[in-house]
CHARMM internal coordinates of N, CA and C (Angstrom, degrees):
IC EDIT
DIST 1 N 1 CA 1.4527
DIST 1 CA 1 C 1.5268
ANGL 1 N 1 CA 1 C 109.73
DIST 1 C 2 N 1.5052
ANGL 1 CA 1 C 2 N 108.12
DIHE 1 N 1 CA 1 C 2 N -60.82
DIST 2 N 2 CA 2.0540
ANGL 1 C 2 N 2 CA 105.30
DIHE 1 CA 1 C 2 N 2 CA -176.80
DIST 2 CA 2 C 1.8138
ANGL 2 N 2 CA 2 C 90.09
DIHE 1 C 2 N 2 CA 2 C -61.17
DIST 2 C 3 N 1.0784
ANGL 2 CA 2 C 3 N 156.02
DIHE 2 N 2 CA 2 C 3 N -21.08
DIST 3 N 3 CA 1.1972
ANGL 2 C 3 N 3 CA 154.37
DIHE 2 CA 2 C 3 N 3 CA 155.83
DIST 3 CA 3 C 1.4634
ANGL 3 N 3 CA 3 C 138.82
DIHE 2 C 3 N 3 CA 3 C -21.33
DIST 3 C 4 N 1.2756
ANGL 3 CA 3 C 4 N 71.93
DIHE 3 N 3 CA 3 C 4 N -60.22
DIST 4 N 4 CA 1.7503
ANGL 3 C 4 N 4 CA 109.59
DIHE 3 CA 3 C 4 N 4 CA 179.78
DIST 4 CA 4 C 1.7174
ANGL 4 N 4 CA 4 C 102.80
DIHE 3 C 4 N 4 CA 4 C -83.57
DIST 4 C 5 N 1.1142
ANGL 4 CA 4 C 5 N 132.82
DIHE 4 N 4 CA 4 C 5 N -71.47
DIST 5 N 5 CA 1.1934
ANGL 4 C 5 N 5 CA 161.74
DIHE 4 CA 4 C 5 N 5 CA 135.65
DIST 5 CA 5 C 1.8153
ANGL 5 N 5 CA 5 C 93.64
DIHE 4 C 5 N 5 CA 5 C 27.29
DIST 5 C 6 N 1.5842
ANGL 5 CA 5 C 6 N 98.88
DIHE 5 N 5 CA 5 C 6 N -87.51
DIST 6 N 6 CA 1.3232
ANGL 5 C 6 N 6 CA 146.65
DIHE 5 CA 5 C 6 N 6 CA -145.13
DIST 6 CA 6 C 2.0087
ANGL 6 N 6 CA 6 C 75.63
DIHE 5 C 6 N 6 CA 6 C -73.14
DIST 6 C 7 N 1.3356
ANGL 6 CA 6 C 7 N 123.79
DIHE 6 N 6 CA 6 C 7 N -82.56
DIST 7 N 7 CA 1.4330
ANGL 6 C 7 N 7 CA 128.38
DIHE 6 CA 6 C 7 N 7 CA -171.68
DIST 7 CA 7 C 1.8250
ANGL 7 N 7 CA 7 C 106.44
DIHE 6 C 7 N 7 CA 7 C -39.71
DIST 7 C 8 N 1.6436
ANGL 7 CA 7 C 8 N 112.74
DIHE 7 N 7 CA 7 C 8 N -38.48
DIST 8 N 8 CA 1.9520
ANGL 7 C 8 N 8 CA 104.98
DIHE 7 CA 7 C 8 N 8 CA 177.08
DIST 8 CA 8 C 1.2679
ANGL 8 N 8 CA 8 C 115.30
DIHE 7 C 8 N 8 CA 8 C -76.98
DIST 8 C 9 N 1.8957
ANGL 8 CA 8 C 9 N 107.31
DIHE 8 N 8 CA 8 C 9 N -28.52
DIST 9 N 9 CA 1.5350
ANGL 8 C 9 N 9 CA 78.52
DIHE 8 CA 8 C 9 N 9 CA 155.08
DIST 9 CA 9 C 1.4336
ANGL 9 N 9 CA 9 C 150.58
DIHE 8 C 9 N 9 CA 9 C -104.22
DIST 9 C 10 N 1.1719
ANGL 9 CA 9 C 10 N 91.48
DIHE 9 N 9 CA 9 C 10 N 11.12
DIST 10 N 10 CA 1.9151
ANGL 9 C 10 N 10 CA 105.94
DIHE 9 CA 9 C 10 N 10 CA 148.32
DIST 10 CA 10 C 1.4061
ANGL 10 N 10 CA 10 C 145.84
DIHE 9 C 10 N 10 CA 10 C -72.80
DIST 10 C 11 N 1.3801
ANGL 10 CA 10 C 11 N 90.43
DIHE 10 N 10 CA 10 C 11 N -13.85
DIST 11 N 11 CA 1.0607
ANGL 10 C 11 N 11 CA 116.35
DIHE 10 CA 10 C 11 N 11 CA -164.48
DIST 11 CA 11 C 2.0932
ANGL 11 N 11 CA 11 C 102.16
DIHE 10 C 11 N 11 CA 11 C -108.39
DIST 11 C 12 N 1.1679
ANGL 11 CA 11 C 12 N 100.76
DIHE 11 N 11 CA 11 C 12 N -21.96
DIST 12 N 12 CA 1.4577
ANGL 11 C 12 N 12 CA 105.98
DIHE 11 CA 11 C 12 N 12 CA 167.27
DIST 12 CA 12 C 1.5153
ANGL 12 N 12 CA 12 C 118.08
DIHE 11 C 12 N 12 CA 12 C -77.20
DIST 12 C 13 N 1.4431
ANGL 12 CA 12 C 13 N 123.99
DIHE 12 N 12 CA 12 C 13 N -16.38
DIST 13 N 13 CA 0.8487
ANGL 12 C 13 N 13 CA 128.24
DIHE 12 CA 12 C 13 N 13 CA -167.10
DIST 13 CA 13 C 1.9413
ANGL 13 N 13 CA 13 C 130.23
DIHE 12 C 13 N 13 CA 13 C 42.12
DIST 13 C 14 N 1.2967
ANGL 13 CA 13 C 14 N 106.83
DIHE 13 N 13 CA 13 C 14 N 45.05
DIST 14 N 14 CA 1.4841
ANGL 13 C 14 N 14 CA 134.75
DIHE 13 CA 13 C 14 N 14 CA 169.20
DIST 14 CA 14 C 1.6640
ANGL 14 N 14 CA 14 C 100.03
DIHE 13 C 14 N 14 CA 14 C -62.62
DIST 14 C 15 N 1.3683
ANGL 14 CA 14 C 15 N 114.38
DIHE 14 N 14 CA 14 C 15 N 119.67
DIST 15 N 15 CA 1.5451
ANGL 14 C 15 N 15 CA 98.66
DIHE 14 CA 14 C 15 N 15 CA 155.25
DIST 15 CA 15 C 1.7382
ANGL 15 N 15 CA 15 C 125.77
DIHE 14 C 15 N 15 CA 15 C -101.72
DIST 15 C 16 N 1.8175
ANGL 15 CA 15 C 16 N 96.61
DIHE 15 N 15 CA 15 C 16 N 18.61
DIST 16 N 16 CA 1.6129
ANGL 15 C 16 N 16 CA 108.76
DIHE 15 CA 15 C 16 N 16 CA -159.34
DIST 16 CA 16 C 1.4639
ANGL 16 N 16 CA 16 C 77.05
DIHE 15 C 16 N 16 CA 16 C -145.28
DIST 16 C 17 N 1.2681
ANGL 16 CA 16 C 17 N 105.80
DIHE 16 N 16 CA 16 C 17 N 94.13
DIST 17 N 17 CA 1.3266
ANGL 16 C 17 N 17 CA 108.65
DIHE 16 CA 16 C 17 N 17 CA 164.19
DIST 17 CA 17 C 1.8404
ANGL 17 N 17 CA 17 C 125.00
DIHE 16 C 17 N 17 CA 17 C -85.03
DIST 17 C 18 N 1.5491
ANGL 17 CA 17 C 18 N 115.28
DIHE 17 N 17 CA 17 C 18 N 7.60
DIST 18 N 18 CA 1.1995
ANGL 17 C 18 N 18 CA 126.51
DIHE 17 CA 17 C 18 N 18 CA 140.76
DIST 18 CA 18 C 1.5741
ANGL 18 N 18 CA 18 C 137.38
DIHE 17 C 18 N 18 CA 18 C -50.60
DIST 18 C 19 N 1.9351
ANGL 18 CA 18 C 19 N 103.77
DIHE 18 N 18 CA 18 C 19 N -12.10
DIST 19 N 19 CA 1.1307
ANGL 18 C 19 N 19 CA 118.61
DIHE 18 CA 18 C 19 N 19 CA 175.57
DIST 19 CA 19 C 1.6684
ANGL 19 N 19 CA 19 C 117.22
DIHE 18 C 19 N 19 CA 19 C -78.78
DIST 19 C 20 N 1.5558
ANGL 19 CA 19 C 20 N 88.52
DIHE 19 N 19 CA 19 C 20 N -23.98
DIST 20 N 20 CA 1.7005
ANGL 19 C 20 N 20 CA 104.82
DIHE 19 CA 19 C 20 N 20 CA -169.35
DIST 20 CA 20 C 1.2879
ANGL 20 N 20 CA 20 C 116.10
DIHE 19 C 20 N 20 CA 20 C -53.50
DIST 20 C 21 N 1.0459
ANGL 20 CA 20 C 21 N 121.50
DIHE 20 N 20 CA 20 C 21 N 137.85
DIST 21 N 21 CA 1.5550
ANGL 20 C 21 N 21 CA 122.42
DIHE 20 CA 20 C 21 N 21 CA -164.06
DIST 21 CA 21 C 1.7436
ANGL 21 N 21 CA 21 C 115.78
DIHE 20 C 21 N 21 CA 21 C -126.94
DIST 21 C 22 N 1.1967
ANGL 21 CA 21 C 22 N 108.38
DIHE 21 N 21 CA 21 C 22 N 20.66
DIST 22 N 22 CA 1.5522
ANGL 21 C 22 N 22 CA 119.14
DIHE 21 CA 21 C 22 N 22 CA 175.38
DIST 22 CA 22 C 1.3417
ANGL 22 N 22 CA 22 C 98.42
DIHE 21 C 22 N 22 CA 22 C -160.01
DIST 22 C 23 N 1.6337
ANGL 22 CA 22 C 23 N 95.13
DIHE 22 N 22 CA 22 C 23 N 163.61
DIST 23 N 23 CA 1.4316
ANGL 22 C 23 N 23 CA 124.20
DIHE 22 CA 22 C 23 N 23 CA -174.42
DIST 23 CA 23 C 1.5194
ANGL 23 N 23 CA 23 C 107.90
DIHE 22 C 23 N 23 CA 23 C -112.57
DIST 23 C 24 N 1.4864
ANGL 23 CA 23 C 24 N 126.96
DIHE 23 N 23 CA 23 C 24 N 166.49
DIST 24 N 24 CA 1.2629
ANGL 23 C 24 N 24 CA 138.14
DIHE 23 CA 23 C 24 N 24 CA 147.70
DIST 24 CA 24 C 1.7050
ANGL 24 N 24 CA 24 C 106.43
DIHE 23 C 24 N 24 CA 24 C -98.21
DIST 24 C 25 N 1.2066
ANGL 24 CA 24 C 25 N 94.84
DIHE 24 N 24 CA 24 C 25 N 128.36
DIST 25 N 25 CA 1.2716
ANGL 24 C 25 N 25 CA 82.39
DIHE 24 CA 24 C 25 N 25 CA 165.12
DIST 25 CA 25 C 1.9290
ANGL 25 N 25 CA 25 C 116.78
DIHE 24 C 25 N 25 CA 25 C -131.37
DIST 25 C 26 N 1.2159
ANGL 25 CA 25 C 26 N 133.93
DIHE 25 N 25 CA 25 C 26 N 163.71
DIST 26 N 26 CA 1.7562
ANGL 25 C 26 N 26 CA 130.47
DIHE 25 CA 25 C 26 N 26 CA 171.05
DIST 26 CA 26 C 1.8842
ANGL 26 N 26 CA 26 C 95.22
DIHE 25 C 26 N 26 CA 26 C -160.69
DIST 26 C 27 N 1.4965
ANGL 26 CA 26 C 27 N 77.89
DIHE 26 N 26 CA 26 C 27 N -176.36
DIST 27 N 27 CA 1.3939
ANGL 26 C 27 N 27 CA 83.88
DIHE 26 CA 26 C 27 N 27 CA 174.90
DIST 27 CA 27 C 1.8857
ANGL 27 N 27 CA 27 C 118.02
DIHE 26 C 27 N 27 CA 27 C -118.71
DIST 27 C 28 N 1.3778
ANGL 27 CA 27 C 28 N 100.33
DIHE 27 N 27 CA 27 C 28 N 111.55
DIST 28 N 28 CA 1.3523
ANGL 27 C 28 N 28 CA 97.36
DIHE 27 CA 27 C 28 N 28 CA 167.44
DIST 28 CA 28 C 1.3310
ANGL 28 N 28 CA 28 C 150.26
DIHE 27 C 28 N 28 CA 28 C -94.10
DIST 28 C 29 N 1.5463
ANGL 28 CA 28 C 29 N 96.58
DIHE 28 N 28 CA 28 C 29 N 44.59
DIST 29 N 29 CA 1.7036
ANGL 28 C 29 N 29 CA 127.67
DIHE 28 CA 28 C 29 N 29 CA 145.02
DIST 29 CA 29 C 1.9081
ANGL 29 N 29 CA 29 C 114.02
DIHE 28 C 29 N 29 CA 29 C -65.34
DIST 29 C 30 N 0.9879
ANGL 29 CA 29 C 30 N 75.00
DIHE 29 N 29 CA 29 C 30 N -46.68
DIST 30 N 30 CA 2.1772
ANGL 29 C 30 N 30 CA 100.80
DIHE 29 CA 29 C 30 N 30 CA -174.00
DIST 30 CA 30 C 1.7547
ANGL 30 N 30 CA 30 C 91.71
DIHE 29 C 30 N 30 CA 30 C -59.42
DIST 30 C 31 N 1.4364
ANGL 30 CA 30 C 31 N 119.66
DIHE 30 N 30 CA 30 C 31 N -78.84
DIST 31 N 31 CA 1.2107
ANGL 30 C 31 N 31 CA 108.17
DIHE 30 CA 30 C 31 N 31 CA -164.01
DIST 31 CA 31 C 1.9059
ANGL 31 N 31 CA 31 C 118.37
DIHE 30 C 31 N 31 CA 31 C -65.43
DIST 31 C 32 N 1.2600
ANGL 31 CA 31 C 32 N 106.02
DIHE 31 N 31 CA 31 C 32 N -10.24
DIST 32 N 32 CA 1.2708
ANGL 31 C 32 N 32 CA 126.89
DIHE 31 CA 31 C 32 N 32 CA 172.33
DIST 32 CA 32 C 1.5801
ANGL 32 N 32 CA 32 C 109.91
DIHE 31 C 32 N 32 CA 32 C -60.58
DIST 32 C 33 N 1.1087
ANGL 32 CA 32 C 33 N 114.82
DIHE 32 N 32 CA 32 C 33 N -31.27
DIST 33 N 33 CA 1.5894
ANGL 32 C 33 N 33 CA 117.64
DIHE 32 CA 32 C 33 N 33 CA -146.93
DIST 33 CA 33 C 1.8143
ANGL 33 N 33 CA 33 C 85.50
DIHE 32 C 33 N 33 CA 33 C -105.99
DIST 33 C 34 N 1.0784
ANGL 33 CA 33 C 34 N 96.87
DIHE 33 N 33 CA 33 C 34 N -60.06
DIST 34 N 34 CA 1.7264
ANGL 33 C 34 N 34 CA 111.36
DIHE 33 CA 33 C 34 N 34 CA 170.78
DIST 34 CA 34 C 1.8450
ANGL 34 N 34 CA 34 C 96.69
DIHE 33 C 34 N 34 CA 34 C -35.64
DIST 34 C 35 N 1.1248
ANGL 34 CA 34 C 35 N 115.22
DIHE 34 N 34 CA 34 C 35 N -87.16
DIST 35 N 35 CA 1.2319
ANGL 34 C 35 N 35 CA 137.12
DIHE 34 CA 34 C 35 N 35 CA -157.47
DIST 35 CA 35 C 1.7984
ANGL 35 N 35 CA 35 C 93.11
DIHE 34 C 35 N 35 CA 35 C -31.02
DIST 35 C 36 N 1.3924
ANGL 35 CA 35 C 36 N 112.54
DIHE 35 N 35 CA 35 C 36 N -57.72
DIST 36 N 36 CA 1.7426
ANGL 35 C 36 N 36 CA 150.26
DIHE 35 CA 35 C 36 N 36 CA -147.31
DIST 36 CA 36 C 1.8523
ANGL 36 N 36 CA 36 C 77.69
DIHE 35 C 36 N 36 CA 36 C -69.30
DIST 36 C 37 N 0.9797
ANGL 36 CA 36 C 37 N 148.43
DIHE 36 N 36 CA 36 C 37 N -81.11
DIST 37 N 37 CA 1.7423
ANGL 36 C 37 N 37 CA 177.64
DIHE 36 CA 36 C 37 N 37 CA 168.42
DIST 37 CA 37 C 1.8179
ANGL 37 N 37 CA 37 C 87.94
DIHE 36 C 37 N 37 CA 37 C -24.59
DIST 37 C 38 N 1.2955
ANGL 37 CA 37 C 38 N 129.90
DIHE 37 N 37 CA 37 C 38 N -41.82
DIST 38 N 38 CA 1.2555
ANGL 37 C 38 N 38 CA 115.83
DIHE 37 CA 37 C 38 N 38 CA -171.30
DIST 38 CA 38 C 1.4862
ANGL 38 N 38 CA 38 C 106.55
DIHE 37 C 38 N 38 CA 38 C -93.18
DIST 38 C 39 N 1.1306
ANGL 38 CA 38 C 39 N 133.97
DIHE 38 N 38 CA 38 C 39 N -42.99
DIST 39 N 39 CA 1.1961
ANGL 38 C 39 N 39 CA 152.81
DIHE 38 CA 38 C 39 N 39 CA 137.97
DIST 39 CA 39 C 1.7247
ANGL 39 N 39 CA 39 C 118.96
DIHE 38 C 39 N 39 CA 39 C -2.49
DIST 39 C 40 N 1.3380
ANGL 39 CA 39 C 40 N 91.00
DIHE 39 N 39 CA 39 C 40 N -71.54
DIST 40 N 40 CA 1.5599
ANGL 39 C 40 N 40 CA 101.31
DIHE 39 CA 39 C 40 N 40 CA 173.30
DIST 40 CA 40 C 1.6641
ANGL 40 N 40 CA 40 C 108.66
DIHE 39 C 40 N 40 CA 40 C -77.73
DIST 40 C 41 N 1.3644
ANGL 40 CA 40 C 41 N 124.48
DIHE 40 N 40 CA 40 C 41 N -5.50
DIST 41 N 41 CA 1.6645
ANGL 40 C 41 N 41 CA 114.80
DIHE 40 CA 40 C 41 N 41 CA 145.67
DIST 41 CA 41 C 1.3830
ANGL 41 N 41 CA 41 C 132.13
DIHE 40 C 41 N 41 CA 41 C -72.58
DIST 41 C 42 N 1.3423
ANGL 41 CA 41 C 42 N 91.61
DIHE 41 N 41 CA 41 C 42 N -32.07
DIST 42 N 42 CA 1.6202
ANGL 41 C 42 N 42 CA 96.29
DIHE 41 CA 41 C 42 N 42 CA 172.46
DIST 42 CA 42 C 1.6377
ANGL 42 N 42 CA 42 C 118.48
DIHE 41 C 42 N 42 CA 42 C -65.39
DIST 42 C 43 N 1.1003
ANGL 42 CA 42 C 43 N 114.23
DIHE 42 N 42 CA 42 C 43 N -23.48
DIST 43 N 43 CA 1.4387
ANGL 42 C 43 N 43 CA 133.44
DIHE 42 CA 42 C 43 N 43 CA -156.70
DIST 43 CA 43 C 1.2664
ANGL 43 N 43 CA 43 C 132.69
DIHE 42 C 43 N 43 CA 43 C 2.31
DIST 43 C 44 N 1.8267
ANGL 43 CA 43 C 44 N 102.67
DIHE 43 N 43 CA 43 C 44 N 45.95
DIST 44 N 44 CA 1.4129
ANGL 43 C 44 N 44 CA 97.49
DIHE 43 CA 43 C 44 N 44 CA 163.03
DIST 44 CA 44 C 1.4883
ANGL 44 N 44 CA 44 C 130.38
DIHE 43 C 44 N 44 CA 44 C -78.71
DIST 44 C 45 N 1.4069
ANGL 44 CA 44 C 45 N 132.83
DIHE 44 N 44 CA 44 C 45 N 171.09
DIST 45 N 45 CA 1.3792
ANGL 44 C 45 N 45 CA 132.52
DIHE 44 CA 44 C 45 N 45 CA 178.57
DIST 45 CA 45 C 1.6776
ANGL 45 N 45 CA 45 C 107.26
DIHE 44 C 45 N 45 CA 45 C -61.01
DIST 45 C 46 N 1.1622
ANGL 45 CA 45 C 46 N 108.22
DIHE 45 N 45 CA 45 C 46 N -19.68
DIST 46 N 46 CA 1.7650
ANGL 45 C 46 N 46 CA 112.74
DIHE 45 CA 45 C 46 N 46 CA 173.28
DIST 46 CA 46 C 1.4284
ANGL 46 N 46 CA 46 C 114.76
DIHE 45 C 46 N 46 CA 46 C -79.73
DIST 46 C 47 N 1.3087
ANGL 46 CA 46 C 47 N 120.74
DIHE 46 N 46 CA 46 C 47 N -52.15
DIST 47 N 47 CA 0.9785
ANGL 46 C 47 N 47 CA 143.47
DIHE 46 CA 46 C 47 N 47 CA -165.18
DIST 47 CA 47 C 1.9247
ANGL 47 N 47 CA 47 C 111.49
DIHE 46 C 47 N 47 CA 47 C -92.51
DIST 47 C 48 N 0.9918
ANGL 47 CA 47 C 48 N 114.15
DIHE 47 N 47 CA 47 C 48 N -10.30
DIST 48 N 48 CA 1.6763
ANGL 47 C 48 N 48 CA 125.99
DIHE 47 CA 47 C 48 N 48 CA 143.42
DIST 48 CA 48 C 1.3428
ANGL 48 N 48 CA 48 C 129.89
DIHE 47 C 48 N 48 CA 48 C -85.83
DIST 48 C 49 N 1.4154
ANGL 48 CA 48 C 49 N 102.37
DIHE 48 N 48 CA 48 C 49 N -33.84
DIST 49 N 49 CA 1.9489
ANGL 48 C 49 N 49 CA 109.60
DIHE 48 CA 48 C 49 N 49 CA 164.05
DIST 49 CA 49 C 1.8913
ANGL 49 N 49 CA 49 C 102.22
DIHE 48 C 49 N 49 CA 49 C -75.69
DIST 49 C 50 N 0.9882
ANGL 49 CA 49 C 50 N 119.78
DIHE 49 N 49 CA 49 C 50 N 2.65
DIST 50 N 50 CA 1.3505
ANGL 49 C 50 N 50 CA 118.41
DIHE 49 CA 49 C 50 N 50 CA -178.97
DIST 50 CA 50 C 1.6065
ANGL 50 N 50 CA 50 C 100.32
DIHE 49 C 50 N 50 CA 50 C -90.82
DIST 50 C 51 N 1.2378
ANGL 50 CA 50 C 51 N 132.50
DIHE 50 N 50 CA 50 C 51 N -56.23
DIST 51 N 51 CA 1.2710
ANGL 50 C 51 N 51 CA 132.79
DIHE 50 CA 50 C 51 N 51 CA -150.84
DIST 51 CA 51 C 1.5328
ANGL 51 N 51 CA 51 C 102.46
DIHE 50 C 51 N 51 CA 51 C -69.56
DIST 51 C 52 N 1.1679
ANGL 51 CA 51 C 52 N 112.02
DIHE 51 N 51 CA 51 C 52 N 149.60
DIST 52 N 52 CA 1.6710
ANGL 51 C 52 N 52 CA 149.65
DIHE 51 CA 51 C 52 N 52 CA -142.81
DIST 52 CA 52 C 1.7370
ANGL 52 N 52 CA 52 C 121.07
DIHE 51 C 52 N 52 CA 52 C 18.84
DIST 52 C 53 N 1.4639
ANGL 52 CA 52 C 53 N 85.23
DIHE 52 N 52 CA 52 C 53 N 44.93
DIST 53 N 53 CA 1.7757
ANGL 52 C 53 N 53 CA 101.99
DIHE 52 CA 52 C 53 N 53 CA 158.05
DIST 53 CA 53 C 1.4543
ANGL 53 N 53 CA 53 C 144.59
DIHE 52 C 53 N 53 CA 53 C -82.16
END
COOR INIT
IC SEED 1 N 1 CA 1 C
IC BUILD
């Protein structure tokens, strides 16, 4: 979604992005949980003090 998002408005070529007239929106619980799950594969002591930051 921020992907997609992020590429139309580059792709609109706006240099006043105050003109922009929509949002993206998701939920970042979801990529949180994702993020949290890869993290704890890696399972370093860095990378476990990382999860739900």
């Amino acid at each position: 979604v921020i992907d997609a998002y992020l590429e139309g408005l580059e792709a609109s070529g706006l240099d006043d992005l105050s003109r922009v007239t929509s949002v993206a929106s998701f939920f970042v619980s979801r990529v949180d949980t994702l993020v949290d799950k890869m993290l704890e594969k890696i399972g370093t002591p860095e990378a476990l003090d990382l999860r739900g930051k």
